[in-house]
MARKEFI-686679 format. One record per residue: x, y, z of N, C-alpha, C, O in turn; residue in one letter. Coordinates in steps of 0.001 Angstrom, whole numbers. Example, Ala and Ser with C-alpha at 12.3 -4.5 7.8 and 13.67 -1.06 7.14 Angstrom:
<rs>
R       n.X       n.Y       n.Z      ca.X      ca.Y      ca.Z       c.X       c.Y       c.Z       o.X       o.Y       o.Z   residu
R     13190     -5690      7800     12300     -4500      7800     13200     -3300      7800     14236     -3319      8465        A
R     12850     -2250      7080     13670     -1060      7140     12900        30      7870     13409      1138      8039        S
</rs>
This chain:
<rs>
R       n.X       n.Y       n.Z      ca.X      ca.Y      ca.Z       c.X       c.Y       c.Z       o.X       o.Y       o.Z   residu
R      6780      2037     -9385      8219      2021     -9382      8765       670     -9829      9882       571    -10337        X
R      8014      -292     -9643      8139     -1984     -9790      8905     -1500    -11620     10085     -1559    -11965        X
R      7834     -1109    -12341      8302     -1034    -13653      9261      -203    -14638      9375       -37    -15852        X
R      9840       194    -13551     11366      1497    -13808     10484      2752    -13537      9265      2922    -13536        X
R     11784      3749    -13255     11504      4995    -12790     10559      5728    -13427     11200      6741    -13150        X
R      9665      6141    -14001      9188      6655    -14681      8582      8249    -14113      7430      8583    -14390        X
R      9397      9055    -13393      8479      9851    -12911      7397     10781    -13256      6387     11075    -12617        X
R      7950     11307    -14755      6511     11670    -15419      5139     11448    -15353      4335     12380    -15374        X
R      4754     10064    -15262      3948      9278    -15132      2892      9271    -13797      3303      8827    -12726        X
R      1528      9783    -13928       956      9403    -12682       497      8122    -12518       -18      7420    -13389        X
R       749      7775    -11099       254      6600    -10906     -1197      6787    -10800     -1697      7867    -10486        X
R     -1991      5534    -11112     -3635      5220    -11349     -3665      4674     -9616     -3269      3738     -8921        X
R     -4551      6190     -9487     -5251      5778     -7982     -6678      5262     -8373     -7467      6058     -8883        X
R     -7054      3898     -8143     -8181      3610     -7270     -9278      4216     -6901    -10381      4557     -7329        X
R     -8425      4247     -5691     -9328      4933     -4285     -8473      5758     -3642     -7323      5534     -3262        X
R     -9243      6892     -3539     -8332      7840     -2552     -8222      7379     -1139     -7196      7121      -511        X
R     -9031      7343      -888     -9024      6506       918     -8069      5258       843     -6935      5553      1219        X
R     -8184      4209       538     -6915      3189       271     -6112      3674       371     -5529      3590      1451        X
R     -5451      4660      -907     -4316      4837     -1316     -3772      5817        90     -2672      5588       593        X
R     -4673      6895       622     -4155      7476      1797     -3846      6357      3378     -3034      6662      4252        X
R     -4408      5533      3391     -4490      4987      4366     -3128      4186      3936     -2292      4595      4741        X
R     -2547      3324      3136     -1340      2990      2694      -395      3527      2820       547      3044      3449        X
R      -365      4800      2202       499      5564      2188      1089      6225      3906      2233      6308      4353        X
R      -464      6664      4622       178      6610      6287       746      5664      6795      1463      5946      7754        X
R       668      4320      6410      1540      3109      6972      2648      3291      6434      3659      3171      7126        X
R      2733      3591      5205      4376      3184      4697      5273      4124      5592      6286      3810      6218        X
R      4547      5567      5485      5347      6510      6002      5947      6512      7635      6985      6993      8090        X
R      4940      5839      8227      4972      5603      9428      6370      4687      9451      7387      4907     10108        X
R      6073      3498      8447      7377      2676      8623      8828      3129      8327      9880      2642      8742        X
R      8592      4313      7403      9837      5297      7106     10553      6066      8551     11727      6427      8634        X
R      9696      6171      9429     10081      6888     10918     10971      6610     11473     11225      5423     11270        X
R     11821      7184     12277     12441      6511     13542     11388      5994     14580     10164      6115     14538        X
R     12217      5354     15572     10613      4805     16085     10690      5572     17444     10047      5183     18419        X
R     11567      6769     17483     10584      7569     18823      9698      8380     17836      9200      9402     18307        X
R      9494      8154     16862      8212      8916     16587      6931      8440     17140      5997      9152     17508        X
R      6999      7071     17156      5717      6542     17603      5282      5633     16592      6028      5689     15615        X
R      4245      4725     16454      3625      4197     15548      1763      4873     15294       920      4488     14484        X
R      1709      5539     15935       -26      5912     15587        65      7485     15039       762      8469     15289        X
R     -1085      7141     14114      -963      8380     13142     -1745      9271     13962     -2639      8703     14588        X
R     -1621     10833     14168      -121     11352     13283       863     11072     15051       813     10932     16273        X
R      1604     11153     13898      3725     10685     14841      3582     12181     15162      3139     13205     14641        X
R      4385     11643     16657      4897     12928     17219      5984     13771     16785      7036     13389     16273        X
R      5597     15071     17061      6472     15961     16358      7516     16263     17221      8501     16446     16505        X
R      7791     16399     18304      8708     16524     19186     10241     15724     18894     10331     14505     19039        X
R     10906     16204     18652     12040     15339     18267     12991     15026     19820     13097     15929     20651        X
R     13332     14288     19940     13738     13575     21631     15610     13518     21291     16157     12901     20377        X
R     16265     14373     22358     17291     14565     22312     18090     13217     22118     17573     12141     22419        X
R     19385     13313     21599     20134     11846     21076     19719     11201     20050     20469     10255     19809        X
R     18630     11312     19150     17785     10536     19078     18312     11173     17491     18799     12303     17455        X
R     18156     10297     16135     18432     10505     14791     17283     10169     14006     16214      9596     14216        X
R     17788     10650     13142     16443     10823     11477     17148      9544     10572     16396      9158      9677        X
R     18155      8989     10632     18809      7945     10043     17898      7474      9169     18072      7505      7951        X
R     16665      6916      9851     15814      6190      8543     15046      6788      7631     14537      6045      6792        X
R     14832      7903      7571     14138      9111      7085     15349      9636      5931     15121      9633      4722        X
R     16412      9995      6416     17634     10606      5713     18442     10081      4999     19670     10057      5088        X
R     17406      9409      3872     17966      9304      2562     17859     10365      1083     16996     10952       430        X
R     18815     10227      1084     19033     10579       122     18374      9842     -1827     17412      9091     -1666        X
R     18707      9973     -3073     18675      9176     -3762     17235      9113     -4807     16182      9736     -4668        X
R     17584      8224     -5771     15860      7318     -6306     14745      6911     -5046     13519      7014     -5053        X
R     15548      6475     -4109     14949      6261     -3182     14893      6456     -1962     14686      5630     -1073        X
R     15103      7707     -1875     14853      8515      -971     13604      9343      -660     12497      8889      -948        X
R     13772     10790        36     12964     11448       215     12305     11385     -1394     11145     10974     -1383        X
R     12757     11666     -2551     12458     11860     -3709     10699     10903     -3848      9556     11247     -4146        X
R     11106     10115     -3597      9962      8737     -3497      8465      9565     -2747      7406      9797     -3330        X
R      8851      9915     -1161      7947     10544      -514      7521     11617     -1183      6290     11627     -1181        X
R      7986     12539     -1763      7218     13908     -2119      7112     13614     -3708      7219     14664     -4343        X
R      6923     12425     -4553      6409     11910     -5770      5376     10993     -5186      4603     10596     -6058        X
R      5132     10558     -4054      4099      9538     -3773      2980     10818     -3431      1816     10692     -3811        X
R      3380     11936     -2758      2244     12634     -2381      1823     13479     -3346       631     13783     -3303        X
R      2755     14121     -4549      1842     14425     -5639       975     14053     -6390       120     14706     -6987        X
R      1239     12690     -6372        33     11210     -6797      -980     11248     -6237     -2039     10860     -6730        X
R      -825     11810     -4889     -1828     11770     -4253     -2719     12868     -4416     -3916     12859     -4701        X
R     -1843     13941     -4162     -2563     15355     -4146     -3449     15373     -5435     -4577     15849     -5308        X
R     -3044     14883     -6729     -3848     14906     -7883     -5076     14407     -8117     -5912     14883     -8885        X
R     -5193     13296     -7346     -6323     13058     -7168     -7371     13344     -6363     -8516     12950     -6587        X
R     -6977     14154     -5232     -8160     14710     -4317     -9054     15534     -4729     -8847     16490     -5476        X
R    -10491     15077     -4081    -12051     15562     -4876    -12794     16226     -3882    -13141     17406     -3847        X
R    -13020     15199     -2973    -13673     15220     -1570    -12951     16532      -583    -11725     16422      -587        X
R    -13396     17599       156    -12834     17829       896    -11886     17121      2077    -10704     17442      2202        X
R    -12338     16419      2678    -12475     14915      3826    -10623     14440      2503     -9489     14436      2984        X
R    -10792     14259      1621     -9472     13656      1066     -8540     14658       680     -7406     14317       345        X
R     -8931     16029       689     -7869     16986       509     -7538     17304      1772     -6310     17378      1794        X
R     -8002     17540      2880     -7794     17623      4428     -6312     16405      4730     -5152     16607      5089        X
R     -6811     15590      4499     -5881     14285      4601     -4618     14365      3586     -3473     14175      3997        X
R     -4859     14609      2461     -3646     14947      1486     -3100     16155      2368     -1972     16073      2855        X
R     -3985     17398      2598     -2440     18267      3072     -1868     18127      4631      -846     18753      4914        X
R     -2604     17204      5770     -2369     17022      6788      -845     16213      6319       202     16540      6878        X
R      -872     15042      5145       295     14388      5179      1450     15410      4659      2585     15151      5057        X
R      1263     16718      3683      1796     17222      3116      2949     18045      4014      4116     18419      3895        X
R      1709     18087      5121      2530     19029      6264      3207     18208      7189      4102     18788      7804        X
R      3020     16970      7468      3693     16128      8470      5392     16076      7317      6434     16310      7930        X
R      5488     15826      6022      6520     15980      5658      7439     17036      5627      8623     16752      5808        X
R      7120     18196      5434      7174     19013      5774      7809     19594      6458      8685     20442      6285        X
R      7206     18967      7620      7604     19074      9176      9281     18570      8800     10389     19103      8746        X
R      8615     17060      8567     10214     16413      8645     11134     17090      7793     12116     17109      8535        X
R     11491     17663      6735     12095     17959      6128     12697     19219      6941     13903     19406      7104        X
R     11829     19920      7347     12263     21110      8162     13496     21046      9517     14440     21724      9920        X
R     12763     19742      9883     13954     19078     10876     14972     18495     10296     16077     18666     10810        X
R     14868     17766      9230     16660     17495      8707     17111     18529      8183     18232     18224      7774        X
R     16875     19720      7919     17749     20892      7565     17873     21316      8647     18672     22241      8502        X
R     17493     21233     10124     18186     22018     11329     19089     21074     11389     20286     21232     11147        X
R     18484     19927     11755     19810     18996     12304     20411     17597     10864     20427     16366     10899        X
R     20744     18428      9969     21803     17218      8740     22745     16151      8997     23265     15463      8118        X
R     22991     16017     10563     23731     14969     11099     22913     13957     12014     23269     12910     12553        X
R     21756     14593     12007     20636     14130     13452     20568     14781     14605     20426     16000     14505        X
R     20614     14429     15432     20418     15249     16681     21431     14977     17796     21333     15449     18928        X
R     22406     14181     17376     23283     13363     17930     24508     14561     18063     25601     14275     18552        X
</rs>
């Protein structure tokens, strides 16, 4: 992304393990923090409680998350790294499923 939008473009993975293990941190840091910090975040969403940091919109928004995981998904070989690609596939998922119940948060 450093070098303009290019989304066409796959990014050159490495290593699948790196690149998954990165990618669970970033996402983690994308959370609210009653999710938790240890992978995987809890799914339970805690009354009062908002998606604010998650619920963007934009270039850089959700858009970012589900273009980082097709990057990913493309490269999985290993079972052990496709397990992990769709475990993250579904933790988004998840989330997405919850900002269409609640589009204001939970507030």
């Amino acid at each position: 992304m450093k070098q303009g939008r290019q989304y066409d473009k796959q990014l050159a993975i490495g290593n699948v393990a790196t690149y998954a293990t990165q990618w669970c941190v970033w996402w983690v840091t994308l959370q609210p923090a009653w999710r938790g910090t240890l992978w995987p975040l809890l799914r339970t969403p805690e009354l009062n409680k908002t998606w604010d940091k998650v619920q963007k919109g934009g270039r850089n928004g959700v858009l970012v998350v589900i273009l980082s995981l097709g990057w990913w998904v493309s490269v999985v070989e290993s079972d052990v790294d496709r397990h992990e690609a769709t475990s993250a596939v579904e933790y988004v998922m998840w989330v997405l499923q919850e900002l269409m119940k609640y589009p204001q948060g939970y507030k």
